[in-house]
matplotlib code that plots the C-alpha trace (Angstrom):
import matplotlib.pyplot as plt

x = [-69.2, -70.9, -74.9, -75.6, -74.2, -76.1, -79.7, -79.2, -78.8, -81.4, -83.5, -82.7, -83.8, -87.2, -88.5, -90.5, -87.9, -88.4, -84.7, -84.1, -81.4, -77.5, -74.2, -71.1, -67.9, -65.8, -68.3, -68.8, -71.5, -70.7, -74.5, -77.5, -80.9, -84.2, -87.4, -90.5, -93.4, -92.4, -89.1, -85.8, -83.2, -79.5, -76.7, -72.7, -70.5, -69.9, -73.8, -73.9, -77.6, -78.7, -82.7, -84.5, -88.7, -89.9, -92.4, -91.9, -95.4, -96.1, -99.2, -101.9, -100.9, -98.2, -95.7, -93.0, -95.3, -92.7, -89.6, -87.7, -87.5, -85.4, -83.5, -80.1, -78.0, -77.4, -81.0, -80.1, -79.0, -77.5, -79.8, -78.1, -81.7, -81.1, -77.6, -75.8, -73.5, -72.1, -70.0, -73.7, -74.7]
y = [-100.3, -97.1, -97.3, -95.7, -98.6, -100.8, -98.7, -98.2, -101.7, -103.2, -100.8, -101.7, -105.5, -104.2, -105.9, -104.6, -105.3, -102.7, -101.4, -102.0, -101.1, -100.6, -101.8, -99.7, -99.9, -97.1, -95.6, -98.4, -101.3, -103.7, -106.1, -104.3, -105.6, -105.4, -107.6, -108.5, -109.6, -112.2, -113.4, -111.3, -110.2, -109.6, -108.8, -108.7, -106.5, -108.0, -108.0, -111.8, -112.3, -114.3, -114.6, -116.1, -116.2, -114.4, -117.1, -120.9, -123.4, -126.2, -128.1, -124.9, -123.0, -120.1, -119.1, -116.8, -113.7, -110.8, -112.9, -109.4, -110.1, -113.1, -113.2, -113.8, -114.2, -117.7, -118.3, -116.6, -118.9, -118.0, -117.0, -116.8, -115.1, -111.7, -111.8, -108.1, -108.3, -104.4, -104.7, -104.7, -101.6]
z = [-130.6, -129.6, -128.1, -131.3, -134.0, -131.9, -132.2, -136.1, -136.2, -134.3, -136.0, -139.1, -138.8, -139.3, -136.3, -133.1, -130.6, -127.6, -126.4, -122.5, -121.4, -122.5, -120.0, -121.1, -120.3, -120.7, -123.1, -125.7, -125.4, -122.7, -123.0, -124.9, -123.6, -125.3, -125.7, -128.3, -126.1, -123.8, -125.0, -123.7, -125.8, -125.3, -127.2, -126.6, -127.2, -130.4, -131.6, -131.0, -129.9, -126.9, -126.3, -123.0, -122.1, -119.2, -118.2, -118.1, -119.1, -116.6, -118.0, -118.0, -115.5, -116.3, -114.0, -113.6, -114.8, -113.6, -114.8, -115.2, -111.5, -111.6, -114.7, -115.3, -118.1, -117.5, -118.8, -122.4, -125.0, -128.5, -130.9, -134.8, -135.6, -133.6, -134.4, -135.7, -138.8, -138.5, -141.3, -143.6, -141.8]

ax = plt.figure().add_subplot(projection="3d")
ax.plot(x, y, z, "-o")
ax.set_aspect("equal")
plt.show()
């Protein structure tokens, strides 16, 4: 898929997901990365969604506040809800 299929389409869920930042490979969408607030988004190359926080709760203290820092995608895990069906599009 082209960046483009993948903007229309997050667009079109109608929710306030902030776009990130878009891995190609050879010219079509590799990993698409955005965010709502504190939780990460990413999607495949296939519009499966992943989603992973930026910050961990231990008891009342917060850690972990810059998270961009250290994230990976080995802390996403599938997430049906942000998932792209391009075929309704």
């Amino acid at each position: 898929m082209k960046t483009q299929d993948f903007e229309d389409a997050i667009i079109k869920m109608n929710s306030r997901i902030v776009l990130d930042e878009v891995k190609l490979n050879k010219g079509h969408v590799r990993r698409f990365h955005g965010h709502i607030g504190t939780t990460l988004i990413m999607w495949d190359e296939k519009g499966k969604g992943y989603t992973c926080r930026l910050y961990t709760v231990q008891g009342e203290e917060k850690m972990h506040h810059d998270a961009h820092v250290g994230v990976t995608e080995s802390c996403f895990e599938p997430n049906s809800k942000y998932d792209i069906h391009f075929e309704n599009i």
